[in-house]
Structures are given as C-alpha cells and as structure tokens.
DRENLUM-323367 format. One line per 8 residues: number of its first residue (from 1); their letters; for each residue x, y, z of N, C-alpha, C. Coordinates in Angstrom, 2 decimals. Atoms other than C-alpha are relative to their C-alpha. Layout:
! DRENLUM-323367
NUM) A) X Y Z X Y Z X Y Z  ...;
***
This chain:
! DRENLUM-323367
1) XXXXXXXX) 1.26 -0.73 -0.11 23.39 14.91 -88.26 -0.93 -0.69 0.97  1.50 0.51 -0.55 21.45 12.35 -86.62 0.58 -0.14 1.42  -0.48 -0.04 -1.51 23.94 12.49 -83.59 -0.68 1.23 0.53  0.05 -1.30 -0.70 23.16 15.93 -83.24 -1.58 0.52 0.48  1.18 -0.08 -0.02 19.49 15.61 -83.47 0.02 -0.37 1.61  -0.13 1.02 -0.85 20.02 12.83 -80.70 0.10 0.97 1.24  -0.08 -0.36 -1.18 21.54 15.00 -78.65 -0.83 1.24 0.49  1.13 -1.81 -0.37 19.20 18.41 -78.92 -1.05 -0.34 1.45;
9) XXXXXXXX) 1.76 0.68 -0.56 15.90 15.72 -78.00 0.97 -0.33 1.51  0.22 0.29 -1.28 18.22 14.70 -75.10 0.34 1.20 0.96  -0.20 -0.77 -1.05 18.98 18.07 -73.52 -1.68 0.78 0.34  1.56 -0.46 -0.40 15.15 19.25 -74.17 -0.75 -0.68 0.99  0.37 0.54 -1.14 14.37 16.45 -72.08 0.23 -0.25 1.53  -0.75 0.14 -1.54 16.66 16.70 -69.21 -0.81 1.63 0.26  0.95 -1.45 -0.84 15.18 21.02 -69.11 -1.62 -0.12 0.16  1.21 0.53 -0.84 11.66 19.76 -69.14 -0.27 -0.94 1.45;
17) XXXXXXXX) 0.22 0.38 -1.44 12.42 17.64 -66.14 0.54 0.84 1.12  -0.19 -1.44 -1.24 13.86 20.61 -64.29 -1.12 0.84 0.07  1.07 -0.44 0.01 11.41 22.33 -65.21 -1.42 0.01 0.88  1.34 0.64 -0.79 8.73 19.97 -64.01 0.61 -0.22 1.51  -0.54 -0.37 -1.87 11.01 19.76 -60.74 -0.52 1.11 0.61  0.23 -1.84 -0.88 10.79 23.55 -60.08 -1.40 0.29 0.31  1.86 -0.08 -0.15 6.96 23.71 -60.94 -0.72 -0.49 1.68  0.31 0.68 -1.22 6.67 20.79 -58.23 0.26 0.82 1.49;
25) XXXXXXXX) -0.02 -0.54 -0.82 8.34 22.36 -56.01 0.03 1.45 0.49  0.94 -1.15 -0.16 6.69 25.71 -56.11 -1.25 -0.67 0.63  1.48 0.38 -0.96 3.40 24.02 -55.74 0.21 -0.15 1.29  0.27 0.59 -1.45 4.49 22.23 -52.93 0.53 1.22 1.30  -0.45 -1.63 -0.75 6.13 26.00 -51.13 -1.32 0.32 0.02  1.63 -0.53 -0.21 2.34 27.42 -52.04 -1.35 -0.65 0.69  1.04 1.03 -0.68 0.31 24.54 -50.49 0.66 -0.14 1.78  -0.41 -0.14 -1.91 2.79 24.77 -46.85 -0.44 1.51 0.03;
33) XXXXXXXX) -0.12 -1.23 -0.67 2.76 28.44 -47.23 -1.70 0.09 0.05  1.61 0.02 -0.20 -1.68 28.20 -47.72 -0.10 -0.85 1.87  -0.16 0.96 -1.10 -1.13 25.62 -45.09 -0.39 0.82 1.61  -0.59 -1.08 -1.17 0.37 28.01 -42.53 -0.85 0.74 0.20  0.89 -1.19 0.04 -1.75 30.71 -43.33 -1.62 -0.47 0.60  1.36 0.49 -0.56 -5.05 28.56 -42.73 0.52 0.00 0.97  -0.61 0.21 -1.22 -3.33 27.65 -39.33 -0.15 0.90 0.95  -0.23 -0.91 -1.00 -2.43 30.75 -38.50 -1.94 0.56 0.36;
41) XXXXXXXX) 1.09 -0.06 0.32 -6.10 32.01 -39.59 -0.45 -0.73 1.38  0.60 0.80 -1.06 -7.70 29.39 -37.32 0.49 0.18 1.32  -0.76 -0.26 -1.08 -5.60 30.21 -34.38 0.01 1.33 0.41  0.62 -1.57 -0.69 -6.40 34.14 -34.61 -1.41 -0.29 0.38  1.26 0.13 -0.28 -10.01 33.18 -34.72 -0.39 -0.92 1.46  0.23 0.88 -1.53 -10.09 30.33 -31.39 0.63 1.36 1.24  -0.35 -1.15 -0.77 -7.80 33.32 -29.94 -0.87 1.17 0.08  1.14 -0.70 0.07 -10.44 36.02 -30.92 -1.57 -0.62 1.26;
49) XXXXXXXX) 1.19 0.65 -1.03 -13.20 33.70 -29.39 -0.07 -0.08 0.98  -0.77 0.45 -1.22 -11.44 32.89 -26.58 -0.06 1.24 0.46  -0.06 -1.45 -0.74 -11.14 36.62 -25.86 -1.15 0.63 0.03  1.26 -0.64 -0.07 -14.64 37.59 -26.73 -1.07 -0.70 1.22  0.95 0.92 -0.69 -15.85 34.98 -24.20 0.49 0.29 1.49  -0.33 -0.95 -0.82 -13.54 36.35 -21.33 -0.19 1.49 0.03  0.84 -1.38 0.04 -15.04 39.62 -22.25 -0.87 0.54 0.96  0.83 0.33 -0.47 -17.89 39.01 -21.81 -0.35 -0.58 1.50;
57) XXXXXXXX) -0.31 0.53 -1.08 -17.34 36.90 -18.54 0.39 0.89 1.00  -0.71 -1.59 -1.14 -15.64 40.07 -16.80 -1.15 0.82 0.13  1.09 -1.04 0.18 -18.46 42.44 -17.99 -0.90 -0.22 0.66  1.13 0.61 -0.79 -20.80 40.51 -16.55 -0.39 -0.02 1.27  -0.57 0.44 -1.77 -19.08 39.98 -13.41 -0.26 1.19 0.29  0.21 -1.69 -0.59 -18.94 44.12 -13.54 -1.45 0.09 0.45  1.04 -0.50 0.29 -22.35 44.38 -14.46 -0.76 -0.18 1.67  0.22 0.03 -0.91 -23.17 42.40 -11.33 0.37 0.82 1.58;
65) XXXXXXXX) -0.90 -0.55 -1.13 -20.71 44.03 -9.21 -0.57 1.42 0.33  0.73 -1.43 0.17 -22.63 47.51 -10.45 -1.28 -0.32 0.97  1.17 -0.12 -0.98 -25.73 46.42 -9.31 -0.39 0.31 1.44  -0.21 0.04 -1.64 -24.71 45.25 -5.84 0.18 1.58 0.62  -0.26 -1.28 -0.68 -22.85 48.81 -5.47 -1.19 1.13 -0.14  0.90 -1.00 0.55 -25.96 50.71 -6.87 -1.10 0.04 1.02  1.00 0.04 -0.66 -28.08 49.26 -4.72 0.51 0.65 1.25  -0.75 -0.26 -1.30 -25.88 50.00 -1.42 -0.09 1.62 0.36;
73) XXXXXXXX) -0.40 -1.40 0.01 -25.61 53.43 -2.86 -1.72 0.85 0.26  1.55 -0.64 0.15 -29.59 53.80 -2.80 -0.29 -0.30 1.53  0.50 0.24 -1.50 -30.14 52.74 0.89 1.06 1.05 0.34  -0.29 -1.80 -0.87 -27.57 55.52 1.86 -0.59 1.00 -0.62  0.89 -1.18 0.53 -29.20 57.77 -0.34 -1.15 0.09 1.24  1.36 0.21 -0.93 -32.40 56.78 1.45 0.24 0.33 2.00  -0.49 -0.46 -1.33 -30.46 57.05 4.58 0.19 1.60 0.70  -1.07 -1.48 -0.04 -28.98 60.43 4.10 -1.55 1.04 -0.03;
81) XXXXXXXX) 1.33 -0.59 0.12 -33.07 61.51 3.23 -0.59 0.21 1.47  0.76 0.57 -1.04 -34.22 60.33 6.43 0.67 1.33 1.11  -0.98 -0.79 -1.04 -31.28 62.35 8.58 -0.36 1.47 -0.55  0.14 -1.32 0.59 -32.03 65.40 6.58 -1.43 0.24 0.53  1.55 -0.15 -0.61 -36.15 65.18 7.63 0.50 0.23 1.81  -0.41 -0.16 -1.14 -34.46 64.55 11.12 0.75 1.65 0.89  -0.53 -1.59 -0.75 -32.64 67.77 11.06 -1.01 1.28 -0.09  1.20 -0.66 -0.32 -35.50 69.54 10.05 -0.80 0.26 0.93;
89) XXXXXXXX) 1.05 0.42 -1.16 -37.43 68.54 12.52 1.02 0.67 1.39  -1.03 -1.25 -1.01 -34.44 69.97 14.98 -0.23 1.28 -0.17  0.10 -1.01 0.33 -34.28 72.80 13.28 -1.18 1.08 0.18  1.06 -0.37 -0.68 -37.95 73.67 13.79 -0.16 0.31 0.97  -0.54 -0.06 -1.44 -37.40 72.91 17.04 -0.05 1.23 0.41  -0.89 -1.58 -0.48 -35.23 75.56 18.00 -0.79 0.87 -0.52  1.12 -1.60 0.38 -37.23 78.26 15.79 -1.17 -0.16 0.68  1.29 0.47 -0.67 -40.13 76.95 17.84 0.16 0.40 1.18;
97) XXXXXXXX) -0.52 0.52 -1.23 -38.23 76.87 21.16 -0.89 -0.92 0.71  0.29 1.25 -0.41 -39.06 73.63 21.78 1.02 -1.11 0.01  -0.84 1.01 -0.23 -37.06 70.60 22.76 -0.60 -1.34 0.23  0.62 1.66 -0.16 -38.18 66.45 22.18 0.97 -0.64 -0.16  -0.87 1.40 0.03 -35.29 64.10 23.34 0.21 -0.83 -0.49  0.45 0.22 1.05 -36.85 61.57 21.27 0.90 0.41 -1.32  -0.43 -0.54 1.68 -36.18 63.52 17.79 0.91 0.02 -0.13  -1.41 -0.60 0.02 -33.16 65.45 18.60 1.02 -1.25 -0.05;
105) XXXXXXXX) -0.95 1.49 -0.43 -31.30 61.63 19.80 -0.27 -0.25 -1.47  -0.42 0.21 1.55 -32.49 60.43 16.31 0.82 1.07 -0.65  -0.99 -0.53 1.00 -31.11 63.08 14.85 1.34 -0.05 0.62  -1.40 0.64 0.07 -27.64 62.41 16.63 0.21 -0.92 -0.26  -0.51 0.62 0.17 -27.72 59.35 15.73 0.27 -0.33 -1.81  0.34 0.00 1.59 -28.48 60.11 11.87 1.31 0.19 0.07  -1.20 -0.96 0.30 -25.00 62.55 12.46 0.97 -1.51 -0.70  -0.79 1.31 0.73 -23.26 58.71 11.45 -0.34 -0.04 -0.98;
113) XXXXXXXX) 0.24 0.48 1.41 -22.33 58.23 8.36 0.19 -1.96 -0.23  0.19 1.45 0.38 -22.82 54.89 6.83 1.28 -0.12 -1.62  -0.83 -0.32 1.22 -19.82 54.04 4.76 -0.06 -1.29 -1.25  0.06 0.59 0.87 -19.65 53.06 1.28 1.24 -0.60 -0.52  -1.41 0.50 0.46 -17.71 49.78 -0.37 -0.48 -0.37 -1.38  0.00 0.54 1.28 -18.03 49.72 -3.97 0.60 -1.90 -0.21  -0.06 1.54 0.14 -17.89 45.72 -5.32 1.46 0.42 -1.20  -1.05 0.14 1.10 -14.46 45.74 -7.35 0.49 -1.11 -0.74;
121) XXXXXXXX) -0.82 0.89 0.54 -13.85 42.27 -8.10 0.52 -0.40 -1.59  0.23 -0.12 1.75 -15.19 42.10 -12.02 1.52 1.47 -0.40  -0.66 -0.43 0.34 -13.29 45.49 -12.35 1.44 -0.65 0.17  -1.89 0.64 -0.48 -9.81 43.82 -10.73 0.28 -1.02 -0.95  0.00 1.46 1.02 -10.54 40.68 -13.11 0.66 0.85 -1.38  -0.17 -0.68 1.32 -10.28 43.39 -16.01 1.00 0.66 0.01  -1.52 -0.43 0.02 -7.43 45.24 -14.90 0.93 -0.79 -0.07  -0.59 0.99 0.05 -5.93 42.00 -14.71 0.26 -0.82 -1.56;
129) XXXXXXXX) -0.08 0.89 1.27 -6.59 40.66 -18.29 0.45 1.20 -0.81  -0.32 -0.81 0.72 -6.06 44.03 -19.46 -0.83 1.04 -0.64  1.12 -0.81 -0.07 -8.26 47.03 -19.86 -0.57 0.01 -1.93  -0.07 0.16 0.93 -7.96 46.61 -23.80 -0.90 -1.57 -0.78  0.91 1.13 0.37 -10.19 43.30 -23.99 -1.30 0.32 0.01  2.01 -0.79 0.23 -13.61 45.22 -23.90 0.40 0.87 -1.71  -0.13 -0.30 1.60 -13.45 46.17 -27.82 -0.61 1.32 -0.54  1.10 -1.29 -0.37 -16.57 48.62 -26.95 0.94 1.26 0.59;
137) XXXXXXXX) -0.50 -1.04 -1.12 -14.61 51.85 -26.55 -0.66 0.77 0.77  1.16 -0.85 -0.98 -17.75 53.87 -25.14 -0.43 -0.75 1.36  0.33 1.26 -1.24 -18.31 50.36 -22.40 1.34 0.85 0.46  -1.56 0.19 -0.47 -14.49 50.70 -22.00 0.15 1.24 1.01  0.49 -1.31 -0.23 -14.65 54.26 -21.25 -1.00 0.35 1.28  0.76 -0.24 -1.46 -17.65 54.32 -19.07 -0.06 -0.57 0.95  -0.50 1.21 -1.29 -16.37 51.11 -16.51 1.30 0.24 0.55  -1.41 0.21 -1.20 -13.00 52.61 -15.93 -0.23 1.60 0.44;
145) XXXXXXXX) 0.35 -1.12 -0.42 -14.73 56.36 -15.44 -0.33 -0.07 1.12  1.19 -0.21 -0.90 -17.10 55.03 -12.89 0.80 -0.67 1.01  -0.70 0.59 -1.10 -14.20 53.03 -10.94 1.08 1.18 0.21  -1.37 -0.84 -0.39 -11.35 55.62 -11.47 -0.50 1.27 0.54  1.05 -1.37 -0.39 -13.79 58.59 -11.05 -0.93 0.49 0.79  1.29 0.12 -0.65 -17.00 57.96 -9.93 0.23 -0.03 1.89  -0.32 0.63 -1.32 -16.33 55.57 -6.71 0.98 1.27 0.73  -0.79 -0.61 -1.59 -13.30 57.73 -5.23 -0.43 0.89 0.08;
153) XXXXXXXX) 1.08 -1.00 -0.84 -15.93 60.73 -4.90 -0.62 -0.40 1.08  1.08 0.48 -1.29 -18.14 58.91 -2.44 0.41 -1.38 0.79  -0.64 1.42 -0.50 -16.06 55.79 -1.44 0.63 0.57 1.72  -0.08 0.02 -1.08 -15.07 58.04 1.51 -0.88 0.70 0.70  1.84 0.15 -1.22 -18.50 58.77 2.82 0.09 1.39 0.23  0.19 -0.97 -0.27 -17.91 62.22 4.56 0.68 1.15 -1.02  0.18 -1.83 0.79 -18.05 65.63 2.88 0.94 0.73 1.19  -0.44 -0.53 -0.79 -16.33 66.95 5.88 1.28 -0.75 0.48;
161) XXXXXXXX) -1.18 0.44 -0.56 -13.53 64.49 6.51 1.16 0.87 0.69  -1.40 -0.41 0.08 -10.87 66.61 6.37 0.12 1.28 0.46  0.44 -1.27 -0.24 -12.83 69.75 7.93 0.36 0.19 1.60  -0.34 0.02 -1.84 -11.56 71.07 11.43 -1.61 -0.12 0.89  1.40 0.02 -0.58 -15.57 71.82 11.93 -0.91 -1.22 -0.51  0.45 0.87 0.45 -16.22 68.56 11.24 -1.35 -0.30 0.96  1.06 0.19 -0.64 -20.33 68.37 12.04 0.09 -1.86 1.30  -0.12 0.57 -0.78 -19.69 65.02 13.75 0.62 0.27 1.32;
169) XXXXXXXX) -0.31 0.08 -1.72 -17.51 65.88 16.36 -0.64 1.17 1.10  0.87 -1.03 -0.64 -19.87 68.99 16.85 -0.58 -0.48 0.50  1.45 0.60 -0.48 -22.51 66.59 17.58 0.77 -1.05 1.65  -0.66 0.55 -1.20 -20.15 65.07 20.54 -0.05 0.59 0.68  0.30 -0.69 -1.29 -19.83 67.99 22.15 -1.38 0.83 0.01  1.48 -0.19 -0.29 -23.11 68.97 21.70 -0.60 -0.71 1.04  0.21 1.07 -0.93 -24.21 66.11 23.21 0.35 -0.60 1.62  -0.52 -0.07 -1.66 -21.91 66.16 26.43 -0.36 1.11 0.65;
177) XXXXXXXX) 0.36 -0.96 -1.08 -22.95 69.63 27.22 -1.33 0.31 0.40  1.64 0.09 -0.37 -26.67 69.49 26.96 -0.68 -1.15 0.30  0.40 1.55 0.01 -27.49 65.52 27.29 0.06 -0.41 0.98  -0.18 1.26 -1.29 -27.84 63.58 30.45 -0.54 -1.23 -0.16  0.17 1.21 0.70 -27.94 60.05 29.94 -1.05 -1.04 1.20  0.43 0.72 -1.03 -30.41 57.78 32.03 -0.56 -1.17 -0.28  0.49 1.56 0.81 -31.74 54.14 31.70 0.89 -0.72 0.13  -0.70 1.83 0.60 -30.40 51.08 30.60 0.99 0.31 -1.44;
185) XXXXXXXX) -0.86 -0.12 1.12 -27.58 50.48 28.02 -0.52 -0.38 -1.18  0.14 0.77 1.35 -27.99 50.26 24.59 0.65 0.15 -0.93  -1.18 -0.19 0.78 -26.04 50.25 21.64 -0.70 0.84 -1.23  -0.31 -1.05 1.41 -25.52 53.04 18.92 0.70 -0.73 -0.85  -1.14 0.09 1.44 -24.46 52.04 15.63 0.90 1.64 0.17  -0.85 -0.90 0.21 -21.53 54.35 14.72 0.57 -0.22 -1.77  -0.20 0.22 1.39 -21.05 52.83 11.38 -0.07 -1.31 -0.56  0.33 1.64 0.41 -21.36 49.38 9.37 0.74 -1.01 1.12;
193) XXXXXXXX) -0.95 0.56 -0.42 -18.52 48.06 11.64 0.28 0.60 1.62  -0.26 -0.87 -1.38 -18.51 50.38 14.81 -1.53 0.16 0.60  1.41 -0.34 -0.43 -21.09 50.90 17.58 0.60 0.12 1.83  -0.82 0.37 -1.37 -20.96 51.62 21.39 -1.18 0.07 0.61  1.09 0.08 -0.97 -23.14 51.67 24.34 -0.12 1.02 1.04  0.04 -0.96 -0.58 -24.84 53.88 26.07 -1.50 0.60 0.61  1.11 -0.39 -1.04 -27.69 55.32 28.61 -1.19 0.59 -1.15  1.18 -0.63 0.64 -31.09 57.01 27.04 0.80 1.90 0.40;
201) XXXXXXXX) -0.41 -1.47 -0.10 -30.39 60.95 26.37 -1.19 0.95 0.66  1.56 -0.89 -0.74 -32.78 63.34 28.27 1.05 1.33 -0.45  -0.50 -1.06 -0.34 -31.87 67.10 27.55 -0.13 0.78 0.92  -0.01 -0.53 -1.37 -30.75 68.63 30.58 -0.90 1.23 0.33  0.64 -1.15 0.53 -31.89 72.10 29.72 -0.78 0.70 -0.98  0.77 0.22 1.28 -34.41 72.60 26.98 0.48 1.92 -0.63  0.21 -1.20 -0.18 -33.61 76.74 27.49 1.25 0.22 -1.05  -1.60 0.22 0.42 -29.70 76.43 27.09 -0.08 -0.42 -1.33;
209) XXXXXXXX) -0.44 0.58 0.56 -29.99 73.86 24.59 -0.37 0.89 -1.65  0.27 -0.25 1.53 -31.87 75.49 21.61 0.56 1.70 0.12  -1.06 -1.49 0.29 -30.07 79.50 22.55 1.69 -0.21 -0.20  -1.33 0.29 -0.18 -26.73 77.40 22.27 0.25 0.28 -1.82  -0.08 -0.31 1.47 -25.72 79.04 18.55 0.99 -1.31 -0.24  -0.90 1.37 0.44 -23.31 75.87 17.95 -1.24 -1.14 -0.62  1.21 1.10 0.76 -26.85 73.27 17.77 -0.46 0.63 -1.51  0.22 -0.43 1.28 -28.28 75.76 15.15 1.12 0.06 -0.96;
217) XXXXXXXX) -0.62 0.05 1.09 -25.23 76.27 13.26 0.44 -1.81 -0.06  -0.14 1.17 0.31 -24.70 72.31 13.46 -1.20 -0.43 -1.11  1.54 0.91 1.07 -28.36 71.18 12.03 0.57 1.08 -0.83  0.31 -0.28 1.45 -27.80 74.08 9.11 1.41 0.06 -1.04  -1.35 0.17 0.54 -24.06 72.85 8.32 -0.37 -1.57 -0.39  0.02 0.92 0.31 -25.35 69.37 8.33 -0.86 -0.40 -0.74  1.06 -0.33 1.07 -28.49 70.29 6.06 0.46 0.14 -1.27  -1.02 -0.84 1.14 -26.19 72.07 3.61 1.33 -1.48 -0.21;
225) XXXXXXXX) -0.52 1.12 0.27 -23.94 68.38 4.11 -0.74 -1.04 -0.43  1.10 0.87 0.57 -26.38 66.43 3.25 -0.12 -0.52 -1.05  0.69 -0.26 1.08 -27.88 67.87 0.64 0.89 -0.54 -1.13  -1.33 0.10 1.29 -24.50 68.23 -1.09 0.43 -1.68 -0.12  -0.77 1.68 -0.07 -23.75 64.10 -0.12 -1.19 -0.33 -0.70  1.03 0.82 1.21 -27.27 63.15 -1.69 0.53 0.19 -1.59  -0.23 -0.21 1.12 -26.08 65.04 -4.64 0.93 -0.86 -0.70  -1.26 0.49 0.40 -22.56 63.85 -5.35 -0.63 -1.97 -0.17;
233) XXXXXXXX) 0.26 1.14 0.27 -24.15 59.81 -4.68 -0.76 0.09 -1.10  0.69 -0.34 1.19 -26.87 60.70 -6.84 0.41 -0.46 -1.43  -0.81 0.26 1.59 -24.72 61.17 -9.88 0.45 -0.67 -0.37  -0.69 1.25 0.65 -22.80 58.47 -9.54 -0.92 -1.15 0.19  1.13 0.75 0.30 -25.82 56.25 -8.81 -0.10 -0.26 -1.19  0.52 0.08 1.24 -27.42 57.07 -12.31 1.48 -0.05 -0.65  -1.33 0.86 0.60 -23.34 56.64 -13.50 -0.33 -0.86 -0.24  0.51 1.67 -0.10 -24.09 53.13 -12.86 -1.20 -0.20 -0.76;
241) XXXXXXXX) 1.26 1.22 1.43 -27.54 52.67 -14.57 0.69 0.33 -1.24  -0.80 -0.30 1.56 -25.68 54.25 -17.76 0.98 -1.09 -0.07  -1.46 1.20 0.54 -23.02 51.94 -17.83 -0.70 -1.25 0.35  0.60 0.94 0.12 -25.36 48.97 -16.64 -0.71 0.23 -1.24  1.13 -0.08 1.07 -27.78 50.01 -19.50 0.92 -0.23 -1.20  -1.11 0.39 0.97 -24.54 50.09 -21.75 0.02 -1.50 -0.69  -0.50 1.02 -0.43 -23.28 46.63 -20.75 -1.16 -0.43 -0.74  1.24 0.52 0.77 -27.06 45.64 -21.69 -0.25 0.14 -1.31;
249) XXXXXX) 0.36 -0.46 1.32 -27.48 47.22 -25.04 1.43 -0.84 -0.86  -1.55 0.40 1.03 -23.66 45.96 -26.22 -0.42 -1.80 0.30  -0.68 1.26 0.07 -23.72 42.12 -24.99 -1.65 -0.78 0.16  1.66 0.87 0.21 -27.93 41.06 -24.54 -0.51 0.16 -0.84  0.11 0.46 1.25 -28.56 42.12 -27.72 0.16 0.37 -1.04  -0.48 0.71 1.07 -26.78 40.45 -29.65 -0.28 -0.75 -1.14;
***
C-alpha cells in the first residue's frame, strides 16, 4: 500500500512539472508573439510618418510649383487683354477709315502668342512616389485634374494651331501686302524664345489697307480668339487657386 501511495505522489509530480513546462512555454510563445506585434506596430507607425512627411514635402513642392504656373498664367491673361484693346483699336480703325502705323504694328505684334510652361517638378516627384501617398482623396483628385486636364488645354498656347486660317499667318501676309518697312532694325519678339529683326512698318496704302476684307475678317477672328483663350486660361487659373486653397486648408491647418 505504501508502495503504491509512493508511486501515485511520484507520477503527480512528474505531470505537474509538464505541466509547469507547457505553461512556461506558452508564456514565453505570447511574450515573442506581443514582442513581434509591438515591432511590427512601431514599424507601421515610423513607415506611416515617414510617408506623411514625404507627403507633405511633394504637396508643397506642388503648391509652389502652382503658384509659379498661376502667376505665368496671369501675365498672359494680362497679355491676351492688352492685344484684344489693340484689335479694337484696329477695328475702329477700319469702321472709321482711318489708318495709324503706330497701333496697327502693335497690334501685329500682339498677333504672338506667348507660350505657356506649366512648373511640373512637385507633380513628377508624386508620380514618382506614387499618386496614392496624398491620403486626401478630394487634394488627390484636384492635383492630378489640373495636370492631366487642366494644363494640356492651354499648355499649347494657340486656339488655332491646327487651323488652315490660322490668324497668325494671316497677319504675315497682311503685313507683306500693305506694310513697307523703313528705318533702322529692330527686333520683334515672336515668342519667349524666338524673335527677328526688322525695319519700322509704314502702311503703304491707308485706302487698300482698311477695304482689304482679309484685315477685317483677321481683327474679328482674332477678337473671337482671344476672347475664347482668356476664357479657357481663366478657368484653369482659378483651377489652381482651388487646389492651392485645398493644399492650404488640408496641411496649414493642422
């Protein structure tokens, strides 16, 4: 009997030390697997940060990049105002029959367009990290509208590019058949990058020049171009304060 006792107490004691094994090593599985989990934890969050701070850093870069182009886009605006008073002032003209060398020359030289280069670098930074790191889907949204959308409306300057009656080259031969050139050389812009040289314009014939139906239908094709090019910048102008005003409201305050 007392063997058997002997031996009960010694197998209860060998399954309490398994026991207390297994326990142990549970805990110690739940304290690597907490382990891990803090780890990982801490490592989404430096990664989170890390991405909210290149965010930010891009946006910024846009925001600037907006400005620059906004502004660029307001001096041709302002440009495109000026050439439009100019054709007026032609236009009068002729219903006047009157002719001032002077005016008319500004207004050929308004007929240049001034071309526009949107600032892309901020956007290229973002296409680069991945259009999915702006978190803001309404930002997100209105910075790849105003590059994928906006810009290639007015990025190539003329309304008429692609027109056989393209008012520029009207204004060439306008210019060779009524214009005689006298003076000293000077240089015409032709565009940010282009320019040539050339005599003072006198109009040969003041009679010819304003019964020539080609000048009138030029000034009221390039009135009607104009108008429509102020418009189209216009819109995407105020594009830009919306999505600058965005950019402001989501990341200054904060």
């Amino acid at each position: 009997m007392l063997t058997f006792l002997r031996e009960v107490r010694r197998k209860l004691i060998s399954k309490n030390k398994v026991t207390s094994y297994l326990l142990y090593a549970i805990g110690e599985i739940f304290l690597v697997v907490i382990g891990i989990l803090i780890a990982v934890s801490i490592d989404d969050w430096n990664q989170y940060q890390n991405e909210r701070e290149t965010e930010q850093k891009i946006v910024l870069e846009i925001k600037k990049d907006l400005e620059t182009s906004r502004a660029e886009l307001k001096e041709i605006i302002d440009f495109q105002i000026e050439c439009i008073e100019l054709t007026k002032v032609l236009y009068d003209q002729i219903l006047n029959g009157s002719c001032d060398s002077v005016t008319v020359f500004a207004f050929m030289l308004g007929s240049h367009e001034k071309q526009f280069y949107p600032k892309t670098s901020g956007y290229e930074a973002l296409k680069s990290e991945g259009l999915n790191i702006i978190i803001n889907d309404t930002l997100r949204r209105a910075i790849t509208d105003i590059y994928e959308l906006g810009f290639p409306k007015v990025v190539k300057r003329g309304l008429f590019e692609n027109n056989i009656d393209n008012p520029m080259q009207m204004t060439k031969v306008i210019t060779e058949r009524h214009f005689e050139f006298r003076g000293s050389d000077f240089t015409v812009p032709v565009n940010d990058s282009i320019s040539y040289k050339q005599k003072f314009p006198v109009i040969a014939n003041c009679s010819k020049f304003i019964n020539d139906p080609q000048v009138i239908s030029l000034a009221i094709q390039l009135l009607a171009a104009r108008n429509e090019f102020i418009y189209y910048f216009g819109a995407v102008e105020k594009e830009i304060g919306r999505v600058i005003e965005t950019i402001d409201k989501t990341y200054l305050n904060d």
